[in-house]
N, C-alpha and C positions, 0 to 999 in steps of 0.2 A: 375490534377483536382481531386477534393475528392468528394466520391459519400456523399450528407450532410445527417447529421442525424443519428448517426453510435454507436457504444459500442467498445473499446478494453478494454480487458479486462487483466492484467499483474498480475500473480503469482510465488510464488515460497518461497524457505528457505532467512531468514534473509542474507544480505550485498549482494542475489546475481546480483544488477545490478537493481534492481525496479525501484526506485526513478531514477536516471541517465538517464535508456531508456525511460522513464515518458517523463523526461522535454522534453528529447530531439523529441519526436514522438508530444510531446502537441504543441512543436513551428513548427517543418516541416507542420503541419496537419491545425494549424490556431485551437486547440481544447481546452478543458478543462480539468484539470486535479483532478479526485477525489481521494485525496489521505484519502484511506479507513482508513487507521492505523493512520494518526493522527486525526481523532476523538476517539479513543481509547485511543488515549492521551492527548486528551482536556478531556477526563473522568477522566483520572488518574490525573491529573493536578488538576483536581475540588476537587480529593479527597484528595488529599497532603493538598489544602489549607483550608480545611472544616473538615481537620484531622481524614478522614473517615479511617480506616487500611482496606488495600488490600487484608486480610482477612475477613472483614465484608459486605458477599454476601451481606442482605438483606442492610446493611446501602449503598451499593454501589446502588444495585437497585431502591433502595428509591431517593437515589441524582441525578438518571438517568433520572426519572421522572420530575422531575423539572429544569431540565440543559437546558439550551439552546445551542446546538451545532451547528453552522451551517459553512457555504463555499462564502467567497466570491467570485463567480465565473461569476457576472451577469456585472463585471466592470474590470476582469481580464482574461478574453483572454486570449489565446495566451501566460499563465501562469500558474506557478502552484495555483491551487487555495488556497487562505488562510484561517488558520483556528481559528471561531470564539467561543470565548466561551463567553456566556451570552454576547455578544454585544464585548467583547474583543478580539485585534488580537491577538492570542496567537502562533501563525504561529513559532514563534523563540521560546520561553520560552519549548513547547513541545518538545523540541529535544534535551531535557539533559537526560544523561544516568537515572537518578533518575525516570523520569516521565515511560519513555521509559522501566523499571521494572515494572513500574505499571500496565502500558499497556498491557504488557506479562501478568499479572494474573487477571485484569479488564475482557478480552478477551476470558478468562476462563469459563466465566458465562454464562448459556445457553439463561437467557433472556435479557443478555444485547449482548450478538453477536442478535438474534433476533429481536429487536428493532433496532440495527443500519442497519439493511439489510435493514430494513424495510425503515429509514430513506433515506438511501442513494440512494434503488431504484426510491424511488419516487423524487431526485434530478434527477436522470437520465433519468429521462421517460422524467421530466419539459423541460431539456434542447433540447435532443432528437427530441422531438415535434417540437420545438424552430429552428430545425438544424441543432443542434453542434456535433460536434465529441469531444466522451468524453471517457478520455482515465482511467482508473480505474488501481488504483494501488494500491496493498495490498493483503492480506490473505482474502477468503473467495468470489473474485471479480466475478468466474465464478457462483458464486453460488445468489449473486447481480443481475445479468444483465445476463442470461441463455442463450442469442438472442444474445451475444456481435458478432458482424464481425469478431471479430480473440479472440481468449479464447490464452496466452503464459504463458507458463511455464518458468521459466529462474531457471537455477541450474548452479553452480560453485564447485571445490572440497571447502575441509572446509579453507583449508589452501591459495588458494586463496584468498576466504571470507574474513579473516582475517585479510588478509594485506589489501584490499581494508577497513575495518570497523577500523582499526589500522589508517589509513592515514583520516580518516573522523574523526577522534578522533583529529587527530594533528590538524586539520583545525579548529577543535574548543578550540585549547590549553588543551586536553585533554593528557595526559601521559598514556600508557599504552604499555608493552610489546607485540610482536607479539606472545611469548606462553600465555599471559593470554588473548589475543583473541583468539588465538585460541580454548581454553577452552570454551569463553563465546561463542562462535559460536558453538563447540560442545553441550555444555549443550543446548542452543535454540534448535537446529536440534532435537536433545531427548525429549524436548516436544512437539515441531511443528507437529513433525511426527507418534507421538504416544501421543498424547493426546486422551481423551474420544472425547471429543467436537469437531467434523467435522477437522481431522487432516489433514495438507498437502498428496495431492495425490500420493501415492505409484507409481502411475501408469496412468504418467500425457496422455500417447496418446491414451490409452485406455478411460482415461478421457476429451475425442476432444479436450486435448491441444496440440498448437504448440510449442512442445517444444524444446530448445535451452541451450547446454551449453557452457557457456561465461567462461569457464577456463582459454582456451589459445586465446580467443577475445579479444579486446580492446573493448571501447564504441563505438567507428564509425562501427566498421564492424559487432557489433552485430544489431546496429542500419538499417544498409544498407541488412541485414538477413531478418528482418521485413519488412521494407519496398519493400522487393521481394516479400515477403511472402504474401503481402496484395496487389499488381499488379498481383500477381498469382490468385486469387481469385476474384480478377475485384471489390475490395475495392474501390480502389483509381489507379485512371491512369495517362502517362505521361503528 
């Protein structure tokens, strides 16, 4: 039985497990799932088609203002929520390597990570209020919903990463070596972690995360971690 009305909150470096322990915690839970990073990519997507260059802070901030980003999450349950740009499902077109560059330097920008927190929070309070258990996935999520039930950090070495973001490549007919993932997972971690703008946490348990590396886990058993973790803390009971 799940206590209703709740926040998890899931963080961590690119390919480690996010999206995977996402789904799988949004169906066990009955909850929703805000997946933070692709409205970062419903931005960058607006800006590809409006040929705004990812260099142009203020022309990005200006197209921020007028976007319509929103989640379908009020008819999808028990899924991951979709994502809407100006009234379009853009749920699939967001998740080509291209847009997914964007995102990385859209993210960069101080008032536009501030405007989607802004955004996102006040999804989650809507639902919250509502009853739901809503499961936050992405960069910046403890810093969203500060109250979440369980704040997780998930880390993998790089070269795990790799091959898991290598095998997500091939599922989309995507080619790519395991040394030039491993590169493009190095280069991420190097800005992730060392950016000006609110970098991933050095020092996730210092930082009330519960954090977990899925190196040598599979998805079940990182999943069956969590869900201890949150029987441990009287989240959610048998």
């Amino acid at each position: 039985m799940n206590s209703k009305g709740f926040v998890i909150a899931i963080d961590g470096p690119a390919a480690s497990g996010k999206g995977t322990i996402t789904k799988m915690l949004t169906t066990s839970l009955k909850g929703v799932n805000i997946y933070t990073g692709g409205m970062y990519r419903a931005l960058a997507l607006k800006c590809l088609r409006e040929k705004v260059s990812f260099e142009d802070k203020e022309g990005i901030i200006k197209l921020l203002e007028n976007v319509n980003i929103s989640l379908g999450v009020e008819d999808n349950l028990s899924e991951v929520a979709k994502i809407y740009l100006d009234g379009e499902d853009v749920t699939e077109e967001i998740k080509t390597p291209q847009v997914g560059i964007g995102a990385g330097k859209v993210v960069l920008i101080s008032q536009v990570r501030a405007e989607m927190v802004k955004r996102q929070f006040k999804i989650a309070e809507k639902l919250v209020r509502e009853g739901k258990v809503v499961i936050f996935d992405g960069q910046d999520t403890a810093l969203i919903y500060p109250d979440a039930k369980l704040k997780i950090f998930l880390i993998a070495s790089q070269k795990a990463r790799a091959i898991r973001r290598q095998k997500q490549y091939e599922k989309a007919g995507l080619k790519k070596s395991e040394e030039e993932m491993f590169l493009e997972i190095k280069d991420r971690d190097e800005r992730d972690w060392n950016r000006d703008l609110r970098p991933l946490s050095k020092d996730p348990v210092g930082d009330g995360y519960f954090l977990i590396d899925s190196t040598n886990l599979d998805e079940n058993k990182t999943f069956r971690v969590i869900i201890d973790e949150l029987k441990k803390k009287r989240v959610i009971y048998d």
